[in-house]
C-alpha positions in Angstrom: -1.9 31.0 12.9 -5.1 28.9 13.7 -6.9 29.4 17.1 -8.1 27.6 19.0 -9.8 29.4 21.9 -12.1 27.6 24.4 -13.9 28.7 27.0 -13.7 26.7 30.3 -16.1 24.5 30.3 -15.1 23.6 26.3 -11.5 23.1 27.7 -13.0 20.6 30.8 -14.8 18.7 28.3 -12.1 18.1 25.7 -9.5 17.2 29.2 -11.8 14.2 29.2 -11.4 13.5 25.6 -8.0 13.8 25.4 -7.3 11.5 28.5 -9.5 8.8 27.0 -9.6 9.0 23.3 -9.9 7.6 20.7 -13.1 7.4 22.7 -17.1 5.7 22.4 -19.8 8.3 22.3 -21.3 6.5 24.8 -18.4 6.2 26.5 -18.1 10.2 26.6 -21.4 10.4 27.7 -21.3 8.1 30.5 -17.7 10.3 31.8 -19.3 13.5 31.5 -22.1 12.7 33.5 -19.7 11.7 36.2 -17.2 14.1 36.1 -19.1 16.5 34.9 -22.7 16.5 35.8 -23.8 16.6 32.4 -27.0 15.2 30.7 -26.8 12.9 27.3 -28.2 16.0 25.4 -25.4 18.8 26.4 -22.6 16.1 25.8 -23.9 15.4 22.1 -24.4 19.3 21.6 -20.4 20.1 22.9 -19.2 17.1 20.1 -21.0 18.8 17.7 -20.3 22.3 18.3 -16.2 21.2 18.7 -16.0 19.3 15.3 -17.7 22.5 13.7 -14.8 24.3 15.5 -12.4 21.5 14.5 -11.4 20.9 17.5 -12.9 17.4 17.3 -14.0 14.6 14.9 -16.8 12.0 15.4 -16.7 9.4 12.8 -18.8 5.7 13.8 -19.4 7.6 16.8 -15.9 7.4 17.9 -14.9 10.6 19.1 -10.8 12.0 18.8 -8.9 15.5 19.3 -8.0 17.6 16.5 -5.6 19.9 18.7 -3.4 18.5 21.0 -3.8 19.4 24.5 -0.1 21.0 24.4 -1.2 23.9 21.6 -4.4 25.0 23.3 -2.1 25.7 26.4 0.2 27.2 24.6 -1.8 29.4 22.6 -3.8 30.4 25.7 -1.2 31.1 28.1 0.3 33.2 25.0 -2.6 35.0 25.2 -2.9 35.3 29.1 0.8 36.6 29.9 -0.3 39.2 26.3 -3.5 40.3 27.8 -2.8 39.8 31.5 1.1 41.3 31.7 1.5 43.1 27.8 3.8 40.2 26.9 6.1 40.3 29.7 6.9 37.0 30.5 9.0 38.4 33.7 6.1 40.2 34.6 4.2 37.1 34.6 6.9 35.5 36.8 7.4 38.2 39.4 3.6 37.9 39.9 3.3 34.0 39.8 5.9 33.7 42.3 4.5 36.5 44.3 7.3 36.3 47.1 7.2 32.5 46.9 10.5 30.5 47.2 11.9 28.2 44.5 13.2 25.3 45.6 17.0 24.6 44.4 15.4 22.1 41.8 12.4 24.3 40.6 15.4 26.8 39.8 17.5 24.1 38.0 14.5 23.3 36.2 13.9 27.2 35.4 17.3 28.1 34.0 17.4 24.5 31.5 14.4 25.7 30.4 15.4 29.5 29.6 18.5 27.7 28.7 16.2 25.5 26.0 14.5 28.9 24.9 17.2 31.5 24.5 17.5 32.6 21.2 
């Protein structure tokens, strides 16, 4: 299976991309310097070192995702509840909720989706 890890300023930068592509290099530049803070320079440098991941292409300096925002999550919360819990999805839970109360809904919502997932 193909990775696709990012650290989290990689992961910030492609948020912007996948909320505005297809999307202007320009364009880019301009966002990440104001949501970002970022110079011209490091914007060009992050498309280029993401479409030699793959995780981005730039043709006529139009810029578009490669991996959807969806399998990057996926594949790094995979790896978080792995590394974090050994796999345990519960044990993710019990510490996520931490004593918190689910509302009636939130536990609707929880059982359709174990519901969805049950093999």
């Amino acid at each position: 299976m193909e990775e696709f890890k990012m650290c989290n300023s990689d992961y910030r930068f492609m948020t912007i991309v996948w909320d505005h592509a297809p999307v202007g290099s320009g364009e880019l530049v301009r966002l990440c310097r104001d949501k970002l803070g970022w110079k011209k320079s490091t914007t060009y440098t992050e498309i280029k070192r993401l479409c030699e991941k793959g995780f981005l292409k730039n043709e006529k300096a139009v810029v578009e995702p490669l991996v959807t925002r969806e399998k990057v999550q996926s594949q790094e919360s995979d790896a978080f509840v792995e590394r974090t819990f050994g796999g345990s999805l519960p044990g993710f839970l019990t510490a996520f909720l931490g004593g918190k109360k689910l509302s009636a809904g939130e536990v609707q919502e929880l059982k359709r989706l174990i519901d969805d997932h049950q093999e």
